[in-house]
C-alpha positions as CSV (number, residue, x, y, z in Angstrom):
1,X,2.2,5.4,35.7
2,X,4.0,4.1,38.8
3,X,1.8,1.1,40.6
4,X,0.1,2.0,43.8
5,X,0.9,-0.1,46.7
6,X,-2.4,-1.4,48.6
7,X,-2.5,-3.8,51.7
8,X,-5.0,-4.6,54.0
9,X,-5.6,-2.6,56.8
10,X,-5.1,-4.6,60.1
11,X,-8.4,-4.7,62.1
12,X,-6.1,-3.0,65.5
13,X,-4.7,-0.4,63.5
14,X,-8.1,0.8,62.1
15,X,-9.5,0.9,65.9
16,X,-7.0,2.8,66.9
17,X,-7.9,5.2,63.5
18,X,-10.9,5.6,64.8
19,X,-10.2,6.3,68.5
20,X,-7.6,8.8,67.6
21,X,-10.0,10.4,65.5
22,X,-12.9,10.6,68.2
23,X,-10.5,11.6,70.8
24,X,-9.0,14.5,68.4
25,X,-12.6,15.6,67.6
26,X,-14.3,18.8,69.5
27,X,-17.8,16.8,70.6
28,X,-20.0,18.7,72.4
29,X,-19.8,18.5,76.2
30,X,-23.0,16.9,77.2
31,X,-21.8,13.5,74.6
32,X,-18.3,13.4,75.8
33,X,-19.5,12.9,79.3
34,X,-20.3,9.6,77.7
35,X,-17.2,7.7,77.3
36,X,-18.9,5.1,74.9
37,X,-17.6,5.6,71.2
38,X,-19.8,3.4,69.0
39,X,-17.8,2.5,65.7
40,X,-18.9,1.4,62.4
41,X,-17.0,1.3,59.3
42,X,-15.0,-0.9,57.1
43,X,-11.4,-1.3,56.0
44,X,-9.4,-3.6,53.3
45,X,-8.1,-3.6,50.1
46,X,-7.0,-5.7,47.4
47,X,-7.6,-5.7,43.2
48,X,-10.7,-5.5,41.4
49,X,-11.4,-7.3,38.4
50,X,-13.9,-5.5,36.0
51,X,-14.8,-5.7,32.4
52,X,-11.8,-4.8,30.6
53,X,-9.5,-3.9,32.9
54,X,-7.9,-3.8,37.1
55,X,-8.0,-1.6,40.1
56,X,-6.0,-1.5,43.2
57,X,-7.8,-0.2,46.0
58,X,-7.4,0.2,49.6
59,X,-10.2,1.8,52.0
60,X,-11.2,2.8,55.4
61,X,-14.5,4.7,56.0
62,X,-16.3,5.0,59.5
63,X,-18.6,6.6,61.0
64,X,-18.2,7.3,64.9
65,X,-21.3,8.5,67.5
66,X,-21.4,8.5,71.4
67,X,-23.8,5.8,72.6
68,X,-26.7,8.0,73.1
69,X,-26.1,9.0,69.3
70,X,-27.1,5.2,67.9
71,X,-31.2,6.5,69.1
72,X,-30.9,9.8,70.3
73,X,-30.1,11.5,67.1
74,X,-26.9,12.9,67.9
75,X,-24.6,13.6,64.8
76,X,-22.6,11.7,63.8
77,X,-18.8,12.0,62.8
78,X,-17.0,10.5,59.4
79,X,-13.8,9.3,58.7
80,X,-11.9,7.5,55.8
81,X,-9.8,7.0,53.1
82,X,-9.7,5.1,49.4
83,X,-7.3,5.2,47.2
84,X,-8.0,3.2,43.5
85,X,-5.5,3.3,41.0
86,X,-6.4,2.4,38.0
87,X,-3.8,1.1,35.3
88,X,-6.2,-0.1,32.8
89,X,-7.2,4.1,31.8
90,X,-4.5,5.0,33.7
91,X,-6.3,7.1,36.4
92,X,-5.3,7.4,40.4
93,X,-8.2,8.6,42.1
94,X,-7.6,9.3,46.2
95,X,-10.4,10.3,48.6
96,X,-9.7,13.7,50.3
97,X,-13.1,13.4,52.5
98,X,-15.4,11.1,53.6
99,X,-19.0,13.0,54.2
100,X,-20.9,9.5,54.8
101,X,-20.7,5.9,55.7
102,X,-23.7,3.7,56.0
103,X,-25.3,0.2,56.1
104,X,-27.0,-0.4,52.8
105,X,-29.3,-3.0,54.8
106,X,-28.7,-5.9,51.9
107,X,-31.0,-8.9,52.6
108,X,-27.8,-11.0,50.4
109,X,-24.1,-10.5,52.6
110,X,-23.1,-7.3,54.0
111,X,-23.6,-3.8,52.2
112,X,-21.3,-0.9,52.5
113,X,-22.0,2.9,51.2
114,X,-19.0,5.1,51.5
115,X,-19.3,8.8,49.8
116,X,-17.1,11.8,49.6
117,X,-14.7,13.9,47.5
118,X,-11.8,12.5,45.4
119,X,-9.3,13.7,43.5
120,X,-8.2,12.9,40.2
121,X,-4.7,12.9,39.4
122,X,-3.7,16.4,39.5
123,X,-7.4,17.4,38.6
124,X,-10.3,18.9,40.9
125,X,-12.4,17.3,43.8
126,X,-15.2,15.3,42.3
127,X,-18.2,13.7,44.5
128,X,-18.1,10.3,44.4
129,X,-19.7,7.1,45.6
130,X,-18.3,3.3,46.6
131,X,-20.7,0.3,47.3
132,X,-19.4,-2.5,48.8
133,X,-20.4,-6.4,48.6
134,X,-19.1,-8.6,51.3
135,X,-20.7,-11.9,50.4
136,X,-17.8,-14.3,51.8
137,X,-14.5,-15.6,53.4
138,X,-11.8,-13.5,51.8
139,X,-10.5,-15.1,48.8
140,X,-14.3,-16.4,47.5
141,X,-14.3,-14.2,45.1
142,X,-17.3,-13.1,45.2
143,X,-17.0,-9.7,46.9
144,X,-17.6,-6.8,44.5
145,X,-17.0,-3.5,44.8
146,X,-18.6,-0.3,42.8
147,X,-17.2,2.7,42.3
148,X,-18.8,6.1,40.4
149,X,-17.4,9.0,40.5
150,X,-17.6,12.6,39.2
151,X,-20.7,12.7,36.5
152,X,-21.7,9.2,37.4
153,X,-21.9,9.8,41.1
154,X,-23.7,12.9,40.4
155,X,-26.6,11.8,38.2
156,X,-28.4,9.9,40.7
157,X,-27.8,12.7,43.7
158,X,-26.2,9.2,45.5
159,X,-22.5,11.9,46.6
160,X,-22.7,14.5,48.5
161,X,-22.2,17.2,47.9
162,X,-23.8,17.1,44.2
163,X,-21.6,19.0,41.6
164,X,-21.7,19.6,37.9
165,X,-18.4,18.0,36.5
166,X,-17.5,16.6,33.0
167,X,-15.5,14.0,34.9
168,X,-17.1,10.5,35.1
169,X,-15.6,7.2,36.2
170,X,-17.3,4.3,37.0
171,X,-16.4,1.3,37.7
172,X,-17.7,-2.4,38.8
173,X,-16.2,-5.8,39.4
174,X,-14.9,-8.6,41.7
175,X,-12.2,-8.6,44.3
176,X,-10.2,-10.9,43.0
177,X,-7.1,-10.8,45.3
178,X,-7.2,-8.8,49.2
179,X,-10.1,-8.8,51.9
180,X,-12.5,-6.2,53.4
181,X,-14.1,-6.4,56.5
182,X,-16.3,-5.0,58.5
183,X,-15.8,-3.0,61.9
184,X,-19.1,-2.0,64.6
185,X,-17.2,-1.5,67.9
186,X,-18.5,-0.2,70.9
187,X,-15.7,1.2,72.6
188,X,-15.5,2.6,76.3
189,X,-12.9,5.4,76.7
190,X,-12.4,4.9,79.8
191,X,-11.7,1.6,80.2
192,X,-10.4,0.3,77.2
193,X,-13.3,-2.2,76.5
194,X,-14.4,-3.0,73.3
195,X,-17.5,-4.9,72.3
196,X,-20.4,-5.4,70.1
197,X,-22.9,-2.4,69.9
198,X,-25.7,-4.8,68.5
199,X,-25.0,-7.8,70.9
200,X,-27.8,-8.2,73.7
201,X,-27.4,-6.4,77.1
């Protein structure tokens, strides 16, 4: 199997991901009179060091909400990628949607949850879920990533949508080599500003 190329993604080119994808979106009229987009997500990639084996992986996951949406309920809107291409078994597994991104709230570093569909080499779309570790400055090796998919996303209803599949992969380790790094933007469409959604008024 060919190598998959990886880099990091640059933290400009995933902002303008994420405008282009808000701008592109049909939001209901009553938000887009907003002009604030507020932006969360995270992008990188890099190798992951498990028991037995390596995975490249790069990843960008987001989720995107006019300002009223961060306490008024308003849906919210997900985008992403990950690709993880694994030499070890010999398995290339490559998002094709992204149907959540959240904050796991972890009182040790900053914790990601991205969850979609992937595809498996020329197989089906399986659900699948990747937790995310940032602990440190990149290169500490001690972020860690974990990623379960098919059967072993499935069995504890942590993907969406839940599916019965005699796929499983899962897979756990430390990034040993590449960065990831988190994005929460507020953006204003109209001026081009962009600031921190959690810093104080």
């Amino acid at each position: 199997m060919k190598p998959v190329a990886t880099h990091v993604v640059d933290r400009r080119m995933a902002i303008g991901a994420g405008i282009a994808a808000a701008t592109g979106l049909a939001w209901p009229r009553h938000q887009a009179m907003r002009r604030v987009i507020i932006q969360r997500g995270i992008a990188g990639g890099g190798v992951v060091q498990y028991d037995g084996g390596a995975a490249s992986f790069s990843l960008f996951a987001s989720s995107l909400a006019f300002e009223e949406g961060e306490t008024g309920g308003a849906e919210r809107v997900f985008v992403g990628t990950v690709t993880w291409a694994d030499e070890t078994v010999g398995e290339t597994l490559v998002c094709t949607r992204v149907t959540n991104y959240e904050n796991l709230n972890s009182e040790v570093g900053e914790a990601r949850r991205i969850e979609g569909l992937m595809r498996a080499g020329d197989g089906g779309e399986y659900p699948f879920v990747m937790d995310v570790l940032n602990l440190d400055a990149p290169g500490a090796g001690t972020d860690t990533v974990t990623l379960m998919v098919g059967a072993s996303a499935a069995f504890g209803e942590a993907a969406t949508p839940i599916a019965e599949t005699e796929f499983s992969y899962f897979a756990q380790g430390t990034i040993v080599s590449g960065d990831v790094q988190d994005i929460d933007l507020a953006i204003d469409v109209d001026t081009g500003d962009v600031s921190d959604p959690d810093a104080a008024p």
